[in-house]
GULO-300640 format. One record per residue (C-alpha): x, y, z. Coordinates in steps of 0.1 Angstrom, whole numbers, plus 5000, padded with zeros to 4 digits. Each point is the difference from the previous one (the first is absolute). Last residue first. Layout:
<recs>
[rec [X Y Z]];
...
</recs>
This chain:
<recs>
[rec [0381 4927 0673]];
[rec [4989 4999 5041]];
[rec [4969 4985 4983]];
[rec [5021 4969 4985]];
[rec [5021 4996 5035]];
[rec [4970 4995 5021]];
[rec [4990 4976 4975]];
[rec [5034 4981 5003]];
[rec [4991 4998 5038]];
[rec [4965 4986 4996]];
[rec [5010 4974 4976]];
[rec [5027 4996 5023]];
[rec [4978 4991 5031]];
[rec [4973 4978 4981]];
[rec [5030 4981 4984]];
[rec [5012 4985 5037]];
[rec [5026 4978 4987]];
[rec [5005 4964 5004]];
[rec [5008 4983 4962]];
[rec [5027 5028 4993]];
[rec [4998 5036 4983]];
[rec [5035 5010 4980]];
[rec [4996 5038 4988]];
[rec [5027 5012 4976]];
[rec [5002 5035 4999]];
[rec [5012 5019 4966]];
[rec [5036 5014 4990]];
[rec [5009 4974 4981]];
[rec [5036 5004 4988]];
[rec [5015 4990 4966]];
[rec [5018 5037 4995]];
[rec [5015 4999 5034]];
[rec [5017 4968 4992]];
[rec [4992 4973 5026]];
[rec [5017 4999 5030]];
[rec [4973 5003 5023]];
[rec [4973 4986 4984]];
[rec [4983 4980 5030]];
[rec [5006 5032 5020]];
[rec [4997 5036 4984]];
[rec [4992 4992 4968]];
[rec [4974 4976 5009]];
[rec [4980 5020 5027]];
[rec [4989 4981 5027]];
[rec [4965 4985 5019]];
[rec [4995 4973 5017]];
[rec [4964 4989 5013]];
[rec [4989 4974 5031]];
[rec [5005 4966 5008]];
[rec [5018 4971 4983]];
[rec [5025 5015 4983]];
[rec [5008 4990 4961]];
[rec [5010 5038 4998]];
[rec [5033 5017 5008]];
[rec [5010 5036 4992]];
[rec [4993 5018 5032]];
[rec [4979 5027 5013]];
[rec [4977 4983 5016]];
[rec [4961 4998 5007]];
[rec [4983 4974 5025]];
[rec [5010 5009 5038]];
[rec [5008 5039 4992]];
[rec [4965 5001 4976]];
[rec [4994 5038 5004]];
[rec [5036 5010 4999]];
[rec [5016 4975 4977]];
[rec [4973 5009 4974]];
[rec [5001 5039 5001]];
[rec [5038 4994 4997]];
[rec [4991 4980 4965]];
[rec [4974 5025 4990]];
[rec [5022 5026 5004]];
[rec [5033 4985 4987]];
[rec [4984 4991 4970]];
[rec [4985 5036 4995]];
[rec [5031 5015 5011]];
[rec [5015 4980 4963]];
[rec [4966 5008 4979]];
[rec [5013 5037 5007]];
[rec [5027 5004 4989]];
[rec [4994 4973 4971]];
[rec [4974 5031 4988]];
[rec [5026 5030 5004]];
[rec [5025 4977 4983]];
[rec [4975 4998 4974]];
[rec [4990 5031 4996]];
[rec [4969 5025 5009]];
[rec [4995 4971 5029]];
[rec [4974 4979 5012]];
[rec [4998 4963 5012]];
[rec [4978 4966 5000]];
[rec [5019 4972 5017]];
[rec [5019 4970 4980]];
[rec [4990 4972 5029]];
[rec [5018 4969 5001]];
[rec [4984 4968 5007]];
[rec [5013 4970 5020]];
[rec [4978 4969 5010]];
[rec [5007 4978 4970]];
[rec [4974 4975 4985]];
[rec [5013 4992 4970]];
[rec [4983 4960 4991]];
[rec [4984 5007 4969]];
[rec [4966 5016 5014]];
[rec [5023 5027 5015]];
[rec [5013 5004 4963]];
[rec [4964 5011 4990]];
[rec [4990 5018 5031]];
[rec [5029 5028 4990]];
[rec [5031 4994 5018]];
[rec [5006 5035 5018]];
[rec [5020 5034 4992]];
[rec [4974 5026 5011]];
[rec [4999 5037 4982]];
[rec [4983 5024 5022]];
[rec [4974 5020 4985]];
[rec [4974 4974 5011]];
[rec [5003 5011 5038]];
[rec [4971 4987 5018]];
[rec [4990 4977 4976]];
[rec [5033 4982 4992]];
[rec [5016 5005 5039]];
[rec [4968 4975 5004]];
[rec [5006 4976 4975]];
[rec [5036 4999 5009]];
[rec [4993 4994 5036]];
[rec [4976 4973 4993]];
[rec [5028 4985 4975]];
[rec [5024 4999 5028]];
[rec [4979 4984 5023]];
[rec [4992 4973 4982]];
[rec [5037 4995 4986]];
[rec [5009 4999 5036]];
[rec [4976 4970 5008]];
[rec [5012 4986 4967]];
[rec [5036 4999 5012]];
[rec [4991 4990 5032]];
[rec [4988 4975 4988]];
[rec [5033 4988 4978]];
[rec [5021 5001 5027]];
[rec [4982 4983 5026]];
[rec [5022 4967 4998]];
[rec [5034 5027 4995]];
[rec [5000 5013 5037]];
[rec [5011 4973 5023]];
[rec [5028 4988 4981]];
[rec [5008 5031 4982]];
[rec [5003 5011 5040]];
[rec [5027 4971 5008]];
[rec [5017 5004 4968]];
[rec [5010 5037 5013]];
[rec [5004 4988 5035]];
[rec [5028 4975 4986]];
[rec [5015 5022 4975]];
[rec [4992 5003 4967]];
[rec [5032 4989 4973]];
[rec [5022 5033 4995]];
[rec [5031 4981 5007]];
[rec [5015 5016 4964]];
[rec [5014 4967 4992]];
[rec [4968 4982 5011]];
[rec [4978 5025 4979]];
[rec [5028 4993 4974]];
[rec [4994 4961 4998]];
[rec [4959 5004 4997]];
[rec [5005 5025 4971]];
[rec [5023 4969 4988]];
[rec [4974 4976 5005]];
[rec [4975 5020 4985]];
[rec [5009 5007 4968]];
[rec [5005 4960 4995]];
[rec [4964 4998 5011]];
[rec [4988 5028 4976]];
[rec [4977 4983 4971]];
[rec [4980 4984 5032]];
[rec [4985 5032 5013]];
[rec [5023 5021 5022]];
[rec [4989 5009 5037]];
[rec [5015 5034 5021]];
[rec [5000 5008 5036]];
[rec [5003 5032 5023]];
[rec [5003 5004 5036]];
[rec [4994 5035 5014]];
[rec [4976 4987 5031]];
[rec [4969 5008 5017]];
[rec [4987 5021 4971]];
[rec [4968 4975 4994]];
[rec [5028 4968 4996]];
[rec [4998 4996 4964]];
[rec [4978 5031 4990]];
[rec [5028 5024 5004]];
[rec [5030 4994 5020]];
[rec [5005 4970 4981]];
[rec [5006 5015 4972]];
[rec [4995 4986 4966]];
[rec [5017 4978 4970]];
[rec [4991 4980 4970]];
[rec [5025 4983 4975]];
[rec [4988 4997 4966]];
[rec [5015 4984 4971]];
[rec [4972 4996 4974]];
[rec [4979 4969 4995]];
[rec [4980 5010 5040]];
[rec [4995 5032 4994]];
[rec [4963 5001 4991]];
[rec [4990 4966 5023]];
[rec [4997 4970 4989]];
[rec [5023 4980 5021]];
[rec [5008 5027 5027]];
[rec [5022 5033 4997]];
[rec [4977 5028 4997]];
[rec [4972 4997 5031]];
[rec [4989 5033 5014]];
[rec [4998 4995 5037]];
[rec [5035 5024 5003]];
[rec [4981 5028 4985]];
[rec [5014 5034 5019]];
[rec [5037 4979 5000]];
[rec [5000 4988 4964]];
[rec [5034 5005 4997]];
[rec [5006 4982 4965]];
[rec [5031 4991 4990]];
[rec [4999 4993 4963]];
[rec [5026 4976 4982]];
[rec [5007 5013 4965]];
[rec [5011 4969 4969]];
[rec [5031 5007 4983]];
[rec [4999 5015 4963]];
[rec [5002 4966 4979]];
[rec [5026 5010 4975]];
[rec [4997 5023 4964]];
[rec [5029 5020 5008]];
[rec [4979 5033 5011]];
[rec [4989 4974 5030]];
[rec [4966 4983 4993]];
[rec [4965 5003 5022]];
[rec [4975 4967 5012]];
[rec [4971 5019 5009]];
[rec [4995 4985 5038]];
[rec [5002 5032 5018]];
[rec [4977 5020 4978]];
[rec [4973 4974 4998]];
[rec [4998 4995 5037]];
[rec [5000 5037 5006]];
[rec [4973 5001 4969]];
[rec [4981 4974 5025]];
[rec [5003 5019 5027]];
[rec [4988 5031 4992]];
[rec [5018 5024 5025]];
[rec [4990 5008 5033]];
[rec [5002 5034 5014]];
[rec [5004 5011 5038]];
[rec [5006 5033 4992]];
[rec [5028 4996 5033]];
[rec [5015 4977 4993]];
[rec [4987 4980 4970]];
[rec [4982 4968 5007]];
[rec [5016 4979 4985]];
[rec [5036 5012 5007]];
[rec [5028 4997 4977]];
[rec [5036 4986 4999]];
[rec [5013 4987 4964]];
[rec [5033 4984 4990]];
[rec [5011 5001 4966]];
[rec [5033 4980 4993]];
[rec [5015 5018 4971]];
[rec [5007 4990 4965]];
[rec [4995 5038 4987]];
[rec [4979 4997 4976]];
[rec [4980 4979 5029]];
[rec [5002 5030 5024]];
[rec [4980 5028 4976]];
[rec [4974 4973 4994]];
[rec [4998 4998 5036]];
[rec [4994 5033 5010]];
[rec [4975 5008 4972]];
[rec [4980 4964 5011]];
[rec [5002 5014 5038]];
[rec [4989 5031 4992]];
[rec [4967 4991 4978]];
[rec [4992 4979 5033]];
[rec [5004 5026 5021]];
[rec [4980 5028 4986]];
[rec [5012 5032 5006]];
[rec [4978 5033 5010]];
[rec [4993 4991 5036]];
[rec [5024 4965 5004]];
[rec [5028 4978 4990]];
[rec [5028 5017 4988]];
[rec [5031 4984 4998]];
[rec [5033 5013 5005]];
[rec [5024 4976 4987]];
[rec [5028 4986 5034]];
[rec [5035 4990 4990]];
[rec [5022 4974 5010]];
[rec [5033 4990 4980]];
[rec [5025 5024 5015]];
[rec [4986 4988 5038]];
[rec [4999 5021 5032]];
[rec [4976 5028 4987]];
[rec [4979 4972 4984]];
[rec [4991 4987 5037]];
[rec [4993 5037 5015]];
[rec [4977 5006 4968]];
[rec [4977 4974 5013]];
[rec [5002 5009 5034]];
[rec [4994 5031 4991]];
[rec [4966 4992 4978]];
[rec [4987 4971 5024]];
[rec [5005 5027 5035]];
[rec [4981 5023 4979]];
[rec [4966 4983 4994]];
[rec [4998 5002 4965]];
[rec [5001 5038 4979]];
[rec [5029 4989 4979]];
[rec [4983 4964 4990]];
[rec [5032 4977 4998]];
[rec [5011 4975 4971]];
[rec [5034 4988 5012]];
[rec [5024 4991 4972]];
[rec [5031 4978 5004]];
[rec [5025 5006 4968]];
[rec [5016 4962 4986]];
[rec [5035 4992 5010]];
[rec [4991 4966 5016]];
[rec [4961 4989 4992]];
[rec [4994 4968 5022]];
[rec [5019 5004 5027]];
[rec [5007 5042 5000]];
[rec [4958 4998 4992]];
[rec [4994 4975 5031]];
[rec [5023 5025 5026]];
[rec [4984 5031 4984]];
[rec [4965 4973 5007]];
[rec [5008 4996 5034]];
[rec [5014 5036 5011]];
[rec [4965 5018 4993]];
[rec [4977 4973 5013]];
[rec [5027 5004 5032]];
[rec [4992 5034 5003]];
[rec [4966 5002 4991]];
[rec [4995 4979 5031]];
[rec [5021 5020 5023]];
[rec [4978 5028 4984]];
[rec [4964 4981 5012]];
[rec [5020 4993 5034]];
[rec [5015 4976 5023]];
[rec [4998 4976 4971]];
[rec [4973 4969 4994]];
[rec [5008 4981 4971]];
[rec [4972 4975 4972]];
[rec [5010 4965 4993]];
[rec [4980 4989 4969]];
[rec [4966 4991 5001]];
[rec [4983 5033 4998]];
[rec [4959 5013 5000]];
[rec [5013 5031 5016]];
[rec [4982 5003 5036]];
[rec [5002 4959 4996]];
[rec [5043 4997 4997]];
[rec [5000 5031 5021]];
[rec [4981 4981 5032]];
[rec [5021 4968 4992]];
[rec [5030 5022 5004]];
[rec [4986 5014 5031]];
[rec [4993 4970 5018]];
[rec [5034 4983 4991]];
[rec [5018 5031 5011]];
[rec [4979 4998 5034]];
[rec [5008 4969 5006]];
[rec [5043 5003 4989]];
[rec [4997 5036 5028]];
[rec [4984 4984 5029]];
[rec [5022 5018 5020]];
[rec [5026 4990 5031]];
[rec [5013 5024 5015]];
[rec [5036 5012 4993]];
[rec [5014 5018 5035]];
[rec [5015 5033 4998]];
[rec [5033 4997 5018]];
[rec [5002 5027 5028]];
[rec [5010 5033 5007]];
[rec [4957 5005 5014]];
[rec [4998 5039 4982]];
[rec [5016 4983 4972]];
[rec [4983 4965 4994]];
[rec [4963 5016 5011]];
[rec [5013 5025 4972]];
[rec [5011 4969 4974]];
[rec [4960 4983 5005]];
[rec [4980 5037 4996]];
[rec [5025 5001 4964]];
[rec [4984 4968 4992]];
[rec [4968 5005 5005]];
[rec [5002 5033 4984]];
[rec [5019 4982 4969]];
[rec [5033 5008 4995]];
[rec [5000 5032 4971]];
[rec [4988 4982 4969]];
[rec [5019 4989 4963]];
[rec [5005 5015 4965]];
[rec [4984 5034 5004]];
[rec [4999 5019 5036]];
[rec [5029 4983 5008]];
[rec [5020 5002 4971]];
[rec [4998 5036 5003]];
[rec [5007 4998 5035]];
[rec [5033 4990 4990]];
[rec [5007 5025 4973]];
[rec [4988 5027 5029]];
[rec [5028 4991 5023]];
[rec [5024 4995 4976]];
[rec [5015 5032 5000]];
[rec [5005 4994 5041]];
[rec [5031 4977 4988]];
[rec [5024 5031 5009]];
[rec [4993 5008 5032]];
[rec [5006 4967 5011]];
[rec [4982 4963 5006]];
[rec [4963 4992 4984]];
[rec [4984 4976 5019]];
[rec [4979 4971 4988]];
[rec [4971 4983 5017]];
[rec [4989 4963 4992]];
[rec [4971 4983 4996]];
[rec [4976 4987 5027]];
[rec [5003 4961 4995]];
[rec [5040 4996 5010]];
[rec [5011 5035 5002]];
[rec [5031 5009 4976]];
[rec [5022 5024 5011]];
[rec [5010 5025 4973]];
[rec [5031 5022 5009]];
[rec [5010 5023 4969]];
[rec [5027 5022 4996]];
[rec [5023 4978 5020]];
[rec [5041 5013 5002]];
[rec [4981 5023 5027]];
[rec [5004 4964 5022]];
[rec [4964 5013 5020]];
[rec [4992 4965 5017]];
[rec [4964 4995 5004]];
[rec [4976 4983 5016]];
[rec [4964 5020 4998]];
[rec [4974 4969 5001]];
[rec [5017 4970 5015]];
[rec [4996 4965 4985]];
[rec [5025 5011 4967]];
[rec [5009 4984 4967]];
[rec [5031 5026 4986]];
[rec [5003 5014 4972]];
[rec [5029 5031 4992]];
[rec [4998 5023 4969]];
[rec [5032 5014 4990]];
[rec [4994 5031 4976]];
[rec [5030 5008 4979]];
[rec [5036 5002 5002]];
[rec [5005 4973 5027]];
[rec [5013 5009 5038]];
[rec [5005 4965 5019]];
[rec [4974 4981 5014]];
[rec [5005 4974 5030]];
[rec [4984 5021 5032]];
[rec [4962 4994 4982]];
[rec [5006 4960 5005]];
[rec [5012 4969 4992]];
[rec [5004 5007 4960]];
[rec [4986 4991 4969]];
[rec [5002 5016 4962]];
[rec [4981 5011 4972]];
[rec [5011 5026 4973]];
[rec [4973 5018 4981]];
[rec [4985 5009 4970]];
[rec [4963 5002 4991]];
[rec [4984 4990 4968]];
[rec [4963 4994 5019]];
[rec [5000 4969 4973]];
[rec [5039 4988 5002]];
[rec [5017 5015 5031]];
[rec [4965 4993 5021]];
[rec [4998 4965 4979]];
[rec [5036 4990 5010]];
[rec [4999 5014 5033]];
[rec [4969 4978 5013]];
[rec [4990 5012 5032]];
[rec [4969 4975 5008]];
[rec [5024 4972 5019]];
[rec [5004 5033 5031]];
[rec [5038 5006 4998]];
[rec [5021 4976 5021]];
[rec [5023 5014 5031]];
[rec [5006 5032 4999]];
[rec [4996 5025 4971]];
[rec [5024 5024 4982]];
[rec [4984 5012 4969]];
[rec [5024 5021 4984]];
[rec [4987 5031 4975]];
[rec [5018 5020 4973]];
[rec [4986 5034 4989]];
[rec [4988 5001 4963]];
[rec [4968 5026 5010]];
[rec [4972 4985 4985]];
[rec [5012 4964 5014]];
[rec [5013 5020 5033]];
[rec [4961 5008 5005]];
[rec [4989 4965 4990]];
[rec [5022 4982 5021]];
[rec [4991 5019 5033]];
[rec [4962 4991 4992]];
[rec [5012 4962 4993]];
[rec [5013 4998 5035]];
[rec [4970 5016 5017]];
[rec [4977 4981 4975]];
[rec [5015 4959 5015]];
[rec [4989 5001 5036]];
[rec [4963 5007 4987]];
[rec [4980 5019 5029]];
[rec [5019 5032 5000]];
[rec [5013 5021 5025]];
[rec [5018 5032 4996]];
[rec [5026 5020 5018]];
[rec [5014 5030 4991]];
[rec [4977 5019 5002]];
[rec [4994 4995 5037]];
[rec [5035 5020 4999]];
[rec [5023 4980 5023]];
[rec [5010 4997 5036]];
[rec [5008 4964 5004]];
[rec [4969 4990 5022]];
[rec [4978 5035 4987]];
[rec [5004 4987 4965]];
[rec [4987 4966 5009]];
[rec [4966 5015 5018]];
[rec [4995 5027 4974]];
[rec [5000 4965 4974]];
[rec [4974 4982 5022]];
[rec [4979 5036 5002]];
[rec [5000 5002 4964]];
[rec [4992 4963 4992]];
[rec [4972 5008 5027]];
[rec [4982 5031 4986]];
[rec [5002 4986 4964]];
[rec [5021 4995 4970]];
[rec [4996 4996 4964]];
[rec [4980 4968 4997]];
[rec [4982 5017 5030]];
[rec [4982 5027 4976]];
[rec [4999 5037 5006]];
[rec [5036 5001 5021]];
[rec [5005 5015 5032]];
[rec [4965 5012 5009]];
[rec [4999 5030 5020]];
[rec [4996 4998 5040]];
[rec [4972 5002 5018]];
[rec [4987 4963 5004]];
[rec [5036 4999 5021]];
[rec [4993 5027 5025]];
[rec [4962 4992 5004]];
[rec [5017 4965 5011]];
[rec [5015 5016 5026]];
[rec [5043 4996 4998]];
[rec [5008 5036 5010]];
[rec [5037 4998 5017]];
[rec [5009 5033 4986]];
[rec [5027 4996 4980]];
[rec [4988 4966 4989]];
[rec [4965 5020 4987]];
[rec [5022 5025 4979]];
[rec [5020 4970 4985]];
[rec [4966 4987 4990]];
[rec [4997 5035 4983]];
[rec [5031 5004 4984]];
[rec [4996 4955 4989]];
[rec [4966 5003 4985]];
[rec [5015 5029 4979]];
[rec [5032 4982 4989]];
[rec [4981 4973 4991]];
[rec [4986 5013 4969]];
[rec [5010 5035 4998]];
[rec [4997 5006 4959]];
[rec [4964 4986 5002]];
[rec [4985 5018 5030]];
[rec [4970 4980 5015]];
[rec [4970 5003 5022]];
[rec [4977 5007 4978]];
[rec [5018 4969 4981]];
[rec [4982 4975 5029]];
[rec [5020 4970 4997]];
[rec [4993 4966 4980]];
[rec [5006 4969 5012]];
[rec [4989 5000 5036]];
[rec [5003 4970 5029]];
[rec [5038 5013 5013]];
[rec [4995 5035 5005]];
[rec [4961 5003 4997]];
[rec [4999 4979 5035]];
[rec [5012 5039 5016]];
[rec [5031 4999 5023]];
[rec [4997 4995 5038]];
[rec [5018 4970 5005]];
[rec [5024 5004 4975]];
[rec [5008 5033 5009]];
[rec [5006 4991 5037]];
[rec [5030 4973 4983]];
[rec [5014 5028 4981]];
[rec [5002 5022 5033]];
[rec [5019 4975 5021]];
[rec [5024 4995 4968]];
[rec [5004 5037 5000]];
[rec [5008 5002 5030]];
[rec [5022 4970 5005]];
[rec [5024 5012 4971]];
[rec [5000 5039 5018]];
[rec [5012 4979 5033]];
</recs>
């Protein structure tokens, strides 16, 4: 009876909930606790199954369960409440993902750093992509593998057991409490893993943690597929998708967006696609370069998802370690880079460099042809050697129409492999898929990037490809439509409020090719001292961005996205897209993204309400 009920109310949710919750990226962060992601979407949802109350002015209501759907969303959440309730569990307990390979890896990682034993029971035949030799070899994780009929089968071990099993039900399971771990892999959705006992909920947060940052929750799509399979107790069926088509489409799209030849990858998302970049060439250097020091070059103020992820890889291996290097405001990138490197070639190391061009969020560019000159200087080891060539990853996400790799082009005699998000310009915020291209110096680079984005099963989805598909031909106008804008509303906050400080691209490196729609605003402020003055500038940002979100509802957000193709987006850097950066390397500024459809009239008039209300 209680199992029918809240199946029966599941299925009225689903018919009444709000098109945001499976069609949005990015998630209102006005709306949005931090430290009770999930758990607070789930209380009051809970609140609304109590009470029967299923009206669409219900759901719109409630808080946002994650800030970004790569992390989590309204219906990932609501898919893993619905398992929990089935074998009465903690909803926290269970998480979805859309890779059927991360949830296993994620448990492997945390009992790497801890020296706990695992076992891999599986049924059947593991998916072709799991390769244990390069997972014990490259990730450097340990673990025991073995097969048996079914959950029932497994004895106690002394360690965590992790069971796999291929499933065409959502929610089976058989709770052996010799199993830690139950992951049932979901042909073309993902897979959901659930955490069994008391004593495994420590890994709880290490598991979303991997989540949020190597791989994506199940897709909405996907997630709004496995609850029609739950509240229904039925098979999910596999449609039928024009998934090889539209890959073709959109790998020819890249190839000409980037002025590439070589193969370029399409991952579920920008930091699924840093992942496997990342993995590939520590897998090329322990082939090519065995015994030798692995060095990532990382900007300590980048976007923070690419500085902990960063530092989450080097944590797990002796020979990994990530340089801090500054890139931006008072530091010069170029002269960086050629200190960082010198410093690496004494020591024989294999320099790897990730960077953003722009900068986020000052939005600087460097001179490009020192850069060039910089990463090509041939360098020696303190012995006299060759020093070892760098290879740069670029994330040129805010300038994805700049070309750097082709024949001809300034990066295109240095190693260079080029990434961006999906979610931003790509597929206008409809989507969290991320690619990357190399230029032809990389192709060897990028086969084995391309063999760990299968390993990690963090290749787009079906839908995701689908809306690259459809999306990418316009890429590159609305890009200049939004750069239009932009620069209009720069000009204009310029006048109006010239004590401001604006980060921009200056009309000079617009005319090269940067054309970026984001600028972040360093306000004007007052104070007897400085923490009375950054006091101050911080309720200034949330003022004007709160004045924003309440005059513009249908065009201004609060979130950290941009790349959209309608309206304004507003955030805060340090306390979203820089969330765990050091404290000391935080922007505390607003970072306006404007799109190619926007009414500019309104917030001009809006942000000079704000400037006579200071």
């Amino acid at each position: 009876m209680k199992e029918t009920k809240m199946l029966d109310y599941i299925k009225e949710v689903l018919e009444n909930m709000p098109k945001d919750w499976v069609n949005l990226t990015t998630h209102r962060l006005d709306l949005y606790d931090e430290k009770l992601a999930k758990v607070q979407f789930l209380e009051q949802f809970e609140n609304l199954f109590k009470d029967n109350n299923y009206q669409a002015s219900a759901l719109r209501d409630l808080p946002t369960a994650y800030d970004y759907i790569r992390l989590g969303h309204p219906l990932s959440s609501l898919l893993e409440w619905g398992i929990a309730q089935l074998h009465e569990l903690d909803a926290n307990n269970v998480i979805s993902f859309s890779s059927q390979t991360m949830p296993v890896l994620a448990i492997l990682r945390k009992n790497h750093l801890e020296h706990k034993k695992t076992q891999i029971i599986h049924t059947g035949f593991l998916p072709d992509y799991f390769d244990a030799e390069i997972i014990r070899r490259v990730y450097g994780y340990d673990f025991e593998l073995k097969q048996a009929e079914s959950a029932e089968d497994i004895l106690e071990f002394n360690g965590s057991s992790i069971f796999m099993s291929q499933q065409h039900k959502i929610g089976a399971l058989n709770l052996n409490p010799n199993i830690d771990f139950f992951i049932n892999l979901h042909s073309h959705l993902g897979s959901v893993l659930v955490i069994n006992g008391k004593e495994n909920e420590a890994y709880v947060s290490d598991i979303q943690h991997v989540r949020r940052r190597e791989t994506i929750a199940m897709t909405p799509v996907n997630s709004l597929k496995a609850l029609h399979s739950l509240i229904n107790q039925s098979s999910f069926e596999d449609k039928k998708s024009d998934f090889e088509t539209d890959k073709i489409a959109v790998l020819e799209a890249i190839k000409k967006i980037t002025g590439t030849s070589t193969k370029p990858l399409v991952a579920s998302s920008g930091l699924s696609m840093q992942y496997a970049v990342m993995m590939g060439l520590i897998h090329d250097a322990l082939d090519k370069h065995p015994g030798k020091a692995i060095k990532f070059l990382v900007p300590p103020n980048c976007y923070g998802g690419t500085n902990d992820q960063a530092r989450r890889v080097a944590a797990c291996l002796d020979n990994v370690e990530v340089v801090d290097l500054p890139v931006d405001g008072d530091n010069d990138m170029v002269k960086s880079i050629d200190t960082v490197l010198a410093n690496i070639a004494k020591q024989d190391a294999i320099p790897y460099i990730i960077a953003e061009i722009p900068t986020n969020p000052r939005v600087e560019v460097p001179d490009l042809l020192q850069l060039k000159a910089v990463l090509s200087k041939e360098r020696t080891t303190s012995n006299g050697e060759s020093a070892i060539d760098p290879v740069f990853i670029l994330d040129q996400t805010f300038c994805p129409n700049v070309h750097f790799l082709g024949e001809g082009e300034i990066l295109s005699t240095v190693r260079t492999i080029s990434y961006a998000s999906g979610s931003k310009f790509p597929s206008g915020g409809q989507c969290t898929a991320g690619y990357c291209a190399g230029n032809t110096k990389t192709e060897g680079l990028m086969e084995k990037i391309e063999m760990h984005l299968q390993l990690c099963d963090n290749e787009a989805t079906d839908s995701q490809m689908e809306i690259l598909a459809r999306q990418m031909p316009s890429m590159n106008q609305r890009i200049h439509d939004a750069y239009k804008n932009t620069r209009e509303f720069v000009s204009f906050i310029e006048d109006v409020l010239p004590e401001a400080k604006i980060n921009f691209v200056s009309e000079e490196l617009a005319a090269q090719g940067f054309t970026p729609s984001v600028f972040s605003l360093d306000l004007p402020t007052k104070g007897n001292t400085a923490e009375e003055k950054e006091a101050h500038k911080r309720e200034l940002n949330l003022k004007l961005i709160n004045l924003m979100i309440t005059e513009i509802p249908n065009e201004s957000k609060f979130c950290v996205s941009y790349g959209q193709l309608k309206g304004c987006y507003w955030t805060i850097p340090a306390t979203s897209t820089q969330g765990t950066t050091k404290e000391g390397d935080k922007d505390y500024i607003v970072r306006t993204s404007v799109s190619p459809n926007i009414d500019l009239k309104l917030h001009k008039k809006v942000f000079m309400d704000f400037v006579e209300s200071i």
